[in-house]
Every structure is written in C-alpha cells, then in structure tokens.
N, C-alpha and C positions, 0 to 999 in steps of 0.2 A: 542147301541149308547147312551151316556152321554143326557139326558134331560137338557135343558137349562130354564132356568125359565128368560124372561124380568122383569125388574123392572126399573125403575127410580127414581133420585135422585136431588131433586134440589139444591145442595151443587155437584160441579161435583165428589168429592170425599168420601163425607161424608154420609154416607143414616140416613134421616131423616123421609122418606114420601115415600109410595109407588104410583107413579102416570104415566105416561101416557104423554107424551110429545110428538108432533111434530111439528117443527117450520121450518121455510124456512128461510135460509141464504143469509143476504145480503149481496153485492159484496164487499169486506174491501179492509182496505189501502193495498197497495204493498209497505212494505220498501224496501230502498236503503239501503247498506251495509253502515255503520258508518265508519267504518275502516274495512281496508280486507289487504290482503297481498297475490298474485296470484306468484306462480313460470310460469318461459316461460317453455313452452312446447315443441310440437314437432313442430322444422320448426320455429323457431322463427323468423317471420317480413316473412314469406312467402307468404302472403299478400298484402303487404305493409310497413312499418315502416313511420306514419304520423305525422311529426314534430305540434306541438301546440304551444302553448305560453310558452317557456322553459319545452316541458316536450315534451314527445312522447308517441302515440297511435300504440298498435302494438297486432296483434289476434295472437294468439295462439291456440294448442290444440294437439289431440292425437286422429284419427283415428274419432270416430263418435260423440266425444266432442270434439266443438269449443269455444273462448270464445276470451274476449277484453279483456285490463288495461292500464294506463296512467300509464307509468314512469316519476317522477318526481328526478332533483337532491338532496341529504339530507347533508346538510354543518355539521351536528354531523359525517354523518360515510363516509363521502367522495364518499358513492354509491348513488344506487338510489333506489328509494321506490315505491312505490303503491299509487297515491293519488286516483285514482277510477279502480273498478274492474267491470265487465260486466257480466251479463247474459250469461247462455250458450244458442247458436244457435243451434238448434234440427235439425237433418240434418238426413237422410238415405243415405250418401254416403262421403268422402271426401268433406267438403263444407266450409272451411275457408272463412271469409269474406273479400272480399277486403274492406280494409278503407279508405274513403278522409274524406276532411275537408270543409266546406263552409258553407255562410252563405243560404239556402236553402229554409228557410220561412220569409225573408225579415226582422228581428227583430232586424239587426245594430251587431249582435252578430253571429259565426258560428256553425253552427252543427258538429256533426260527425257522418256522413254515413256510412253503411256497405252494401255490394251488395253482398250476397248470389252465392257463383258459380250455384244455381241450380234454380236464380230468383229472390227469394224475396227482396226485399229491407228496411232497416229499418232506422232511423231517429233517432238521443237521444242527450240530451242532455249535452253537452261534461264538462259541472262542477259539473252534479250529474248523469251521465248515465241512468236517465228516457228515457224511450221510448216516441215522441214526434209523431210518424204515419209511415207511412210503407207502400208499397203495394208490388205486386207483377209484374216484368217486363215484366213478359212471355217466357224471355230466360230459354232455358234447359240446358245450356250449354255459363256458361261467359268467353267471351273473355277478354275483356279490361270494365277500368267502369273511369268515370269522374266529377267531379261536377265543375261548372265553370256557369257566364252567357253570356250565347249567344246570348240572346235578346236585351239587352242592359237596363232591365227594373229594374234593383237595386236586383235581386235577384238571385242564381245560380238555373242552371238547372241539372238534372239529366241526364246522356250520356252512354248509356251500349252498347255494342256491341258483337255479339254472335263468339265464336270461331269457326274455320272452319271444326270443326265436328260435331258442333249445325245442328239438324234438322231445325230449324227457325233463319237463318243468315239475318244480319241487323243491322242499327245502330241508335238507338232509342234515343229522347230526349223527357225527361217527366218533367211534373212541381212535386212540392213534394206533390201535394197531390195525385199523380197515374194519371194524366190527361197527356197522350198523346201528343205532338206538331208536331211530324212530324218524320218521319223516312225515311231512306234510305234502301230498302228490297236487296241490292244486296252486300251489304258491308261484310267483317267480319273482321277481326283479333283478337292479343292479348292482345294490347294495344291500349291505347286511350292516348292524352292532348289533352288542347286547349289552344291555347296563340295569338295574334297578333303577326303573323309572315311575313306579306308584306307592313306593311303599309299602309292598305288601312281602314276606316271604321269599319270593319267587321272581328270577331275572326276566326281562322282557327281552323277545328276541322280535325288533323292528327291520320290516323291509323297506324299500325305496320304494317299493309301490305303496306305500302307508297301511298294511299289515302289520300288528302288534299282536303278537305270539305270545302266553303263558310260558314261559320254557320246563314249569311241575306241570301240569295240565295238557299241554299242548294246543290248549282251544285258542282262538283266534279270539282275543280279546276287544278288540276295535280294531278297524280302519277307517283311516283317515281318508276323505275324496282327493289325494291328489290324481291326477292324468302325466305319464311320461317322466316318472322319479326316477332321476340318475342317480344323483350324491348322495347322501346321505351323512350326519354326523352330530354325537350328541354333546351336550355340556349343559352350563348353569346360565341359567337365559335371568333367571330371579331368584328372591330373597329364601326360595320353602326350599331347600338343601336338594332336592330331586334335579335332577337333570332332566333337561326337555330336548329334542328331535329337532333338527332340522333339515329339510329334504328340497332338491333344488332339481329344474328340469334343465337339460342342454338347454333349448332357448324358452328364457317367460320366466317362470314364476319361483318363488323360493320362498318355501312355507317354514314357520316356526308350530312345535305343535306340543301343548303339556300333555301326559301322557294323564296323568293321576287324575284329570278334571273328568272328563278327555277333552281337550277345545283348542282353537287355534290361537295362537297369544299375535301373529302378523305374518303379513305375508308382501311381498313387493316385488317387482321386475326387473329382470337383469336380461341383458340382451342374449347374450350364448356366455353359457357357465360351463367350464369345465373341472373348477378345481373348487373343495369347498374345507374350511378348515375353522373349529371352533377353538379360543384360548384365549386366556387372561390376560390380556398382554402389558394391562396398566396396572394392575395389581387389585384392584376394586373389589372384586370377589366376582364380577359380570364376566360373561367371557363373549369377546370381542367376535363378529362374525366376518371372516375371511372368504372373500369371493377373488377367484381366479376367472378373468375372461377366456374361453375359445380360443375366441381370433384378436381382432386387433385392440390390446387393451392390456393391464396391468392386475394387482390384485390390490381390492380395497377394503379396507376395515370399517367395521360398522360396527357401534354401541350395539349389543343385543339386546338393547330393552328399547330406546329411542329411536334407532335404525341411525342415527347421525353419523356422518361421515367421519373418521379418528385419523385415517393415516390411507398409504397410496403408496404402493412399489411401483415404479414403470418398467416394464418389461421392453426391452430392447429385441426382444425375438416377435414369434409370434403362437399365442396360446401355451395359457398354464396347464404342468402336465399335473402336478401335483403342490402341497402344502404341508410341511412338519414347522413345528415349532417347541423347540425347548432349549436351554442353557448347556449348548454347544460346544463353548471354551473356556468355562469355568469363571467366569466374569460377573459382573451383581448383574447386566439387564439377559434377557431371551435374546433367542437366534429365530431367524424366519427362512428354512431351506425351502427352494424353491425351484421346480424343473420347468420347461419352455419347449414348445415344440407339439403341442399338443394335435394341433391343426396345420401343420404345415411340411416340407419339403427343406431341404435345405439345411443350412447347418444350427444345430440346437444348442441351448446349455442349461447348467446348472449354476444356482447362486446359493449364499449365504448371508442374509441379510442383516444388518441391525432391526430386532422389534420396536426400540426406542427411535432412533430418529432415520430412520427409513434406509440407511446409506447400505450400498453393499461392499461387505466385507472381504467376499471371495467370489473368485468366478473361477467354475470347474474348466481346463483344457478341456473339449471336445473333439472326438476325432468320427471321422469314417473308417470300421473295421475293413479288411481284417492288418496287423501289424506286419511288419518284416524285421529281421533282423533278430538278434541283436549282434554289433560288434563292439571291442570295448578295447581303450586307450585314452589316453590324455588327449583331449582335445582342446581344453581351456589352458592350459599352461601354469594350474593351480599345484601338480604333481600327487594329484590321486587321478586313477584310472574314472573316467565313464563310463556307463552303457550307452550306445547309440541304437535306435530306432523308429522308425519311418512308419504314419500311415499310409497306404497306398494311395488312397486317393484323396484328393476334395470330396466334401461333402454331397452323397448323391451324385458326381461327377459333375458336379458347378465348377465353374472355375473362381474359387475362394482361394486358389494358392496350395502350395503344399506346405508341410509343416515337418519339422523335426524334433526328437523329445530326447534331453539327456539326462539318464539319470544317474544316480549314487550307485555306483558297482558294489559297494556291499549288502547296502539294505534296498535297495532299489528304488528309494524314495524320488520322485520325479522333480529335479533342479530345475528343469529349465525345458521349455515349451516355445518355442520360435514363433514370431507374427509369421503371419501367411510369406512363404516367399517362392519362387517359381511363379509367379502366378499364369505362364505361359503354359505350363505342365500339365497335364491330363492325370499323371500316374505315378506313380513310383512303385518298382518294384522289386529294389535291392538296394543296400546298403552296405560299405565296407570302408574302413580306417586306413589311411596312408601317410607315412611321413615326407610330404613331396618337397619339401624345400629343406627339410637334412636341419631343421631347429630344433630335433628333439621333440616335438609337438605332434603329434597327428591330423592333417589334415579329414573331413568327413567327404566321403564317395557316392555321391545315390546315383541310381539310372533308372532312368524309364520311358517314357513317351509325352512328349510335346508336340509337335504335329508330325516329328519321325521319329525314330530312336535316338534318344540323347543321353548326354550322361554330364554330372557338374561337380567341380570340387568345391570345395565350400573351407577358407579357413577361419576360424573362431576364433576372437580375441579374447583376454582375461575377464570382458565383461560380457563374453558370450555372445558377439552380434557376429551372424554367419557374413562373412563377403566371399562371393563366386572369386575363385584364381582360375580355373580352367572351364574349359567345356569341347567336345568333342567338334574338330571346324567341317565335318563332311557327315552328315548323317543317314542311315540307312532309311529309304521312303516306305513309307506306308506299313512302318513295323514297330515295334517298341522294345529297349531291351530287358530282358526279361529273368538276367542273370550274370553277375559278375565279377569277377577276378583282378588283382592287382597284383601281379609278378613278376622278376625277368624270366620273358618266355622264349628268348636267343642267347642266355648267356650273357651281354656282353655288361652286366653292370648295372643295367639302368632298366629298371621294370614298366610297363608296359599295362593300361588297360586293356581289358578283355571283356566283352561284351556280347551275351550270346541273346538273339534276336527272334521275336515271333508278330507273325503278320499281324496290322491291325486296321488293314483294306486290302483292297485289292492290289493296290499298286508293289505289296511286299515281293518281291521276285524271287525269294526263296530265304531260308532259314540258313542262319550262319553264325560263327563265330567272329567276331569283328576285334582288331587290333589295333588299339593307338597309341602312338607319343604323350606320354604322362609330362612334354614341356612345351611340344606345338599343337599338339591336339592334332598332327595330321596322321591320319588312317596308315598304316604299315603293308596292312591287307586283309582280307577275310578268307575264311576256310571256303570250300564249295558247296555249295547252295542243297539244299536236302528239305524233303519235306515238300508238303503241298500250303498255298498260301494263308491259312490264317492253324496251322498250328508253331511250333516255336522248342528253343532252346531251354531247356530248364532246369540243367544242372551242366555246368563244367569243372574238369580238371586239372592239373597237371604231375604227373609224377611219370617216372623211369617205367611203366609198365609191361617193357619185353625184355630187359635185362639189356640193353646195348651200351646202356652206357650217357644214352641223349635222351631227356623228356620227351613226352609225347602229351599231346591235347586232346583231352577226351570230350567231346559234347553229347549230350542226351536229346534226342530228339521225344521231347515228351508223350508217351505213350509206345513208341518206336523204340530203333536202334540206338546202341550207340557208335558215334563214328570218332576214329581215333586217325589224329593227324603226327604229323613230324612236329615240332615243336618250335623249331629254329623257322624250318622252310612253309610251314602248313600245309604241306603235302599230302595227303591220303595214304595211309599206311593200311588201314581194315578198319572190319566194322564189330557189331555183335547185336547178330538179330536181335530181337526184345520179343513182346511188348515188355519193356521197362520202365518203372517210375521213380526211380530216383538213382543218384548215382556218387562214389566218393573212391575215393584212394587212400592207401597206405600202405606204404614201406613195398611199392609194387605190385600189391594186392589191387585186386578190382572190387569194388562192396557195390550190389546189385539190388535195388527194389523191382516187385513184381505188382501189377495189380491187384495181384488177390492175397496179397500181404507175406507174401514171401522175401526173405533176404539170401543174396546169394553170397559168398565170397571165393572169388577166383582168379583165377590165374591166365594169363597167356602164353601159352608154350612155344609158342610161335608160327604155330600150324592151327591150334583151335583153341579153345576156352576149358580149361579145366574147373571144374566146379568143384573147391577145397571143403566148404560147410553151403547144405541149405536148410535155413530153419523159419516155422513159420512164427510171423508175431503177428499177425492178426487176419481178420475178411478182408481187411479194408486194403487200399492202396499204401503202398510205402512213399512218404513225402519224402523222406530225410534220413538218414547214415551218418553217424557220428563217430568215428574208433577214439576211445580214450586208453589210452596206455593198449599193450599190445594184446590183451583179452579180455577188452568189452568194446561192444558196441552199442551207440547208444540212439531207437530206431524211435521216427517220427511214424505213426500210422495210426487212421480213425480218431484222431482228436487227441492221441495219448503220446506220451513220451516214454518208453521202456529202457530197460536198461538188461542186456544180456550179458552172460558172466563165464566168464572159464571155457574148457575147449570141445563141451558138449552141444552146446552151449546153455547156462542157464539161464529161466527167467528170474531177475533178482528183484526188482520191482518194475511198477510201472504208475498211471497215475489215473488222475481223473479225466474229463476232453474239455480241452478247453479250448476248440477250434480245431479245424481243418488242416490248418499250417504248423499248429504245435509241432515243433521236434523236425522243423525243416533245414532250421538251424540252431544251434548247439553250441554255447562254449561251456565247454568242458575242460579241464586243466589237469594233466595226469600230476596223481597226487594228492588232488584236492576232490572232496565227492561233495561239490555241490555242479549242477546241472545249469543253466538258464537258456532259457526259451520265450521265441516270442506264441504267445495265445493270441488267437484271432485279435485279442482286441486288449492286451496289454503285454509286460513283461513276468516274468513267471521266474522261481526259482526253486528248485528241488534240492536239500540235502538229505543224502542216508543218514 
C-alpha cells in the first residue's frame, strides 16, 4: 500500500508552508438558482398543475427524483420558460408533491405548498423558492391535501387527509407552523376542497368520498352515496351564486352534487377518468366540466347544466395527468395546460392549449432525467456563446432517439430542443464542444452507448439542424463510454478524442481509456484494461502531474484507483489506491473525491502521494471537483454544489439538491462568480 504523507497548504492550491490545520465550519449561505431551465418529467402536473399570477406551478420528476418549477409565458418565443426551479424532494418511494397555493403565514402575500404523499410538508416561497418551514403531517399515506382558511382568522390553513389504504385515516387541519387544530380520525379519501357551499357562515370542507364537513363545527354535515371518489372539484353548475361539487371515480361514474339542497343535480359515465377540471370557458357564468381520460382518450368539455358536448383536445400521448385553466399570455381568450402520461410508460408531455378553438399552442420539451453537461460555445454560428446539454437517455430506455438542448448562456432560457436523433443510441453520457474543422464554430461531442461504446460529432447550422461529421470507426464491445476528453494528448498539434469506458455485458474485457483520430475516427490505442467487467471510467484527465516536463493521463476507476498513464505513449506510469469518487487537476495538483465526502488535494512527489489539504464537504460521495482561480474549489456532493474558499479552506456557500449529478460538472470562469451546473433534470446557475 501507497504511503500517503498529510501536509497542508494555506493557499488552497498552492503549497507554501507545511502546517497542520483544523477548523470547524460554519453553516453558509444556500443559493437560489439565478436562472435555471428545468425539462417536465415523468407525469407532468401529476400532482397538481397550480395556476399563480400568470404563470403555473407544476412537480415533476422520474421515479425517486421529484422536483418543482414555475412556468412563465415568454412574448420573444411564443413559449414558455422557467422563471424558478425547486429543489429535489428526497423521497424513498414514488413521492411527487402535491402543490397549492395560499397565503399560509399571514404576510398579505401566498405561499407555495407542497404535501409530500409520504407526509412531510414544506412551505417556500413562491418568487424565490426559499424554503420558509415545514413539518411533518404524520400521514403515511396522502390522500387529498388543501390549503384554504377555515377559521375565519386572515390566514389559510393546512387540510391533508390520508387515502383509504393509509394505516392512520383522517382529516387533519394544521396551522403552518406544524400545530395541530383539530382532526376528524374516521374520514379518508383522494381529494380534498374547501369553498362556501351553503350559505351559511361557515366554509365546507368536501371529500371525494362525499363527506361535507362544517369547518366552525367540525360535524359532518352530509354525505353524499358515492362508492370510489378520486377527483374532486368545485364551481358554478347554476344560476344561485353557490358553487356546487363534483366528484368523479377512475372508472364509471361522475356525480354533480348541490351542497345547500343537499341533492344531486346529474350524474353520467366516463369510461376511466383521471383528470377532472371545472371553468368558464365560454364566458356564460356556467362552468364548463373538463374530463381527462386515463388511457386511451383526450379531454372533453361538457355544458355543466345540459352535459352537452362544447369542445375536445386529442391527446397524442396516453392519459391525462392533470387540467389548469386561466389567461396564460395575457390575451383576451383562456389557456387549457394540460399533462399526459397518466397511465402509461414511455415518453410524456405537457401542452398549452387554446380554450377557444381547441388548437395547441405549446408543447413542453420532455426528457428522461437525469442531465449531463453543461459545455458552452458557439455552436450555431449566430456569435453568442450556448450552453450544451444532453439527457442521458430515451425515455424509460425506449429507443425514441436521443436529444440535445441548447440554451441562452446568459439567462439559460432553452433555444432549441432537437427531434429525436441517434436513434440507434441506448445512452448518452457526456457531452463536450470542439472546434473540429478550425471555422471558428464549435462543433457538439456526445458519447455513450449504442450497441458498443460510441461517440459522434454533430455540427449545427445557422438554423440549428445537427448533421453527424464524425463518429468513432472501431468501437469497444460490450461497454459504453462513460466519460470524455478532447485534447492533444501527444503534442503534435492535433487533439485527439479520449473516451473512458465501463462495461455494459459481459462481452466488456476490461475498462480503459480509448484514443481516437478527431479526422479518421481510427482508434490510436487504449490504456490497459483495469477493473472487473461491468464497473467503468468516470473521471479522466490530463495535466503535467510529476513535474517532468510531459502530461500524463489520469483515469478513475470509479469507486477504485486512480491509474496514471504517459500521455504521449499510454504507458503505465503509477497508480493511487482509492476508494475514490471523483477526480480533477490543476496546475499539477491532484483534487481527490472520497466516498464519504471527503476532498483531497495532492501531490505526487514521485515516490508517493502527498496529501497538501483534506477537507470534508459532506456524508455523501464526492461527484465533482471544480478549481476556479487558484483558491476555490467548487465540490459536487449529495445533490449540492459548494463552493470552498481561501487556504483553510472555507465553506462560502453551498445550495439546495437538486439531483445526484449536481456539481459533476461545473463551468466556472475565474473572474466571474456565477457557477452553472447540470441538476438531474435541467440546467442550474448560481451567482454570489
């Protein structure tokens, strides 16, 4: 085993002094993203879809990432944009948030709530998505969730009620800071409102099991006989100003019900309902009744007093997740937002519809998280820089093609979204800019796995359509690559892809470093084989790292060593035991992640590893090492992106999690303090 020698440096980069340091870190700021740009996910508005003040709140996510963002209209591109993006919710199961809106801590201004399906509840605030407090409900299991006030005291209250395979069934109302007011232990259902529906004093708080709750009294004022109430949602069915109920089951029935009589005004069949939405949409004072099918079907409008049929969106996916409707982009008719995907596998979307004459206006980019990247350069020839980034895969692992997203390098706003292209591609899982034909232009780099390791260039015309110029002619079998480089790694002028490789069958015969001709695509050579068959490469580098004078090529064997080659010859030169998880260079420095969240910075003396600074930033595994200017570093770890500062080193900030890959990669610009990063599932950008 490798002897490690500590040392310390008070320049975080630079060794000047050998000393001995240990300091205790204080709690630092949490930036908010400056600008971000989030794709919808899986199940878009599955949750909810929460209309705000011209824009809409809608979670998103993919299996055990969940996550928020405000859709805003943008009068340059006719779509719509990101004006804030959220934190991912750390969940061990299916846990999308449901979202409302209200004002919750009394400040004349409203929140936006999210109620956790497995409990928790959190509070933020809805013009910079800071977290403003939170507690936990104690539901294991959410049915229906509400914000509204019941008391009558100028502020809403919190309303959750547990679904009917909740252990602990119930319908709770809490104030926002977690205090308790009063619950009903016998109740449950899916949904929840609350509106004045009789006339009297006192709001009514209705379930989807057709429970109508007093909210001054607490006594259960009626129920209605439905069986198997999912939906729920109220409006003005008639002419007596009262708003009436309507509650609709997955498959069958869908009751209207006045509260104030109490009696049912109609009821009729729908085959599988998943989405259900009441609004005006012709202006009459009736509010039209909006059915989302399940499975295979569209959403249809229906007079609420005649049941007659008004209007019909076709839905190109399959099953509606959700249903908002209001004036969008400031235009005289309504907007009809609408998510897909309710019932199915595969790739989902979101829409923007006209309420007037049915057409759609917008259709959301969707991706499968999590992101890669970003790099940035002119890649269109227009002479402002892009951001480039990749999602990893097709959707679900379908072969839909891969896609690429470019956006506006300053505000991050997303320009442009590529039809499916690869569609041989399994994956992608790295992204880098190159100027391969010397116009000034950047060409785009991805790699990843097609039925071996591949890699493709892509250059972009002024009007942004990608056409392949290269692709790698000998590819490594049964692996994918998994990380890579565009440098001269011999000197002689002419740079060289670099592709470092992890099995993905059996056929992979070992993990390597792979070298090609960036003009024949023919392979140069690989480093030698490390590793056993399905772990992989997943960080390389190149820099002068023993003072000789000639680069050297560092590869990470992810979770293992790292092995350090000649650069010219790809020779074996040493290693350096691990476990390590992530790995970077500068100015000859070695920067080291560790599993349990430790970062190293050292040195090679030639004989062993000098350790200059170890400092920890978090439990979690270190993804990502960034040095910007010669005393910071800027560490990817547990979903967060930090930033360390001076030669103790300090914590200066760090942020919220917004994915696993955050802070894996980093452009950073000495000079300039703003950050950007990819988040599992969009682009991110932090300024101090």
């Amino acid at each position: 085993m490798r002897a490690y020698t500590l040392l310390a440096l008070p320049a975080l980069l630079n060794l000047t002094q050998v000393i001995q340091v240990k300091r205790a870190v204080a709690s630092p700021p949490v930036l908010l993203p400056s600008a971000a740009s989030a794709f919808v996910g899986q199940r878009p508005g599955r949750q909810g879809i929460v209309v705000g003040e011209r824009e809409l709140f809608l979670s998103g996510g993919a299996l055990f990432t969940q996550y928020w963002h405000a859709l805003r209209h943008d009068p340059e591109s006719g779509g719509y944009v990101d004006r804030l993006v959220g934190s991912v919710t750390p969940c061990e199961s299916f846990c999308w948030e449901t979202l409302k809106r209200g004002d919750v801590l009394g400040d004349a201004r409203p929140e936006l709530v999210g109620a956790s399906l497995d409990g928790p509840i959190t509070i933020r605030d809805e013009r910079t998505g800071a977290v403003l407090g939170g507690f936990d409900s104690g539901v294991d299991r959410l049915g229906g969730f509400a914000v509204a006030d019941v008391d009558h005291d100028g502020r809403a209250e919190l309303l959750v009620i547990a679904d009917p395979f909740s252990s602990q069934p119930g319908l709770s109302v809490f104030e926002a800071d977690g205090t308790l007011l009063w619950s009903l232990p016998a109740l449950e259902g899916m949904s929840l409102v609350v509106a004045e529906l009789d006339g009297d004093d006192a709001v009514e708080i209705v379930t989807s099991a057709g429970d109508v709750v007093d909210a001054d009294t607490h006594a259960i004022q009626h129920h209605f006989p439905v069986t198997g109430g999912l939906l729920l949602e109220v409006g003005q069915l008639d002419a007596d100003r009262l708003p009436e109920i309507v509650i609709a089951r997955s498959f069958g029935t869908l009751w209207a019900f006045d509260v104030d009589v109490p009696a049912e005004k109609w009821h009729f069949e729908n085959f599988n309902t998943s989405a259900l939405e009441l609004a005006d949409l012709d202006g009459d004072g009736i509010d039209e009744v909006l059915v989302g099918d399940a499975q295979f079907g569209g959403i249809t409008f229906y007079d609420g007093v005649t049941l007659a049929q008004e209007g019909f969106l076709s839905n190109p996916d399959h099953g509606i997740t959700d249903i908002a409707v209001a004036d969008l982009d400031d235009d005289p008719g309504l907007e009809i937002a609408w998510g897909t995907g309710s019932s199915s596998t595969g790739t989902d979307a979101f829409f923007v519809s006209s309420a007037e004459t049915q057409a759609v206006e917008w259709t959301a980019p969707v991706m499968w998280p999590p992101m890669v990247g970003p790099a940035r350069g002119d890649v269109d020839g227009d002479g402002r820089d892009e951001l480039v980034a990749v999602p990893t895969s097709g959707f679900f692992g379908f072969n839909d093609g891969m896609h690429v997203a470019l956006y506006d390098a300053k505000d991050l706003r997303l320009r442009h979204f590529t039809p499916p292209i690869l569609l041989q591609a399994r994956a992608l899982n790295d992204v880098t800019l190159y100027d391969r034909d010397g116009d000034g232009n950047d060409e785009v780099v991805v790699a990843g796995y097609g039925l071996d390791a591949q890699a493709w260039v892509f250059e972009v015309s002024a009007n942004r359509t990608f056409t392949q110029v290269w692709t790698n002619a000998t590819r490594p079998v049964g692996a994918s690559f998994r990380c890579i480089l565009v440098t001269d790694l011999d000197g002689n002028g002419a740079p060289e892809f670099l592709g470092g490789i992890g099995g993905e069958s059996s056929a992979n015969p070992g993990n390597a470093v792979y070298v090609y001709d960036l003009t024949s695509g023919v392979e140069r050579g690989h480093t030698a084989f490390v590793g056993t068959t399905f772990q992989w490469i997943s960080h390389i580098a190149v820099d002068d790292v023993d003072g000789d004078g000639h680069d050297e090529l560092l590869a990470l064997l992810q979770g293992g060593a790292v092995f350090v080659y000649d650069a010219a010859t790809l020779a074996a030169e040493f290693s350096l035991p691990g476990p390590w998880t992530a790995l970077a260079t500068h100015q000859g420095r070695i920067l080291l992640g560790t599993p349990t969240g430790e970062v190293r910075v050292t040195h090679w003396n030639g004989a062993s590893l000098d350790v200059l600074r170890a400092f920890g930033a978090s439990g979690g595994p270190i993804v990502g090492i960034t040095p910007r200017g010669s005393s910071e570093l800027l560490v990817g770890t547990a979903g967060k992106l930090s930033s360390f500062q001076g030669g103790l080193p300090k914590l200066a900030w760090t942020t919220g999690d917004y994915g696993a890959r955050t802070g894996r990669t980093v452009l950073a610009l000495p000079g300039q303090r703003r950050a950007v990063t990819c988040g599992d599932y969009g682009v991110l950008a932090f300024d101090e």
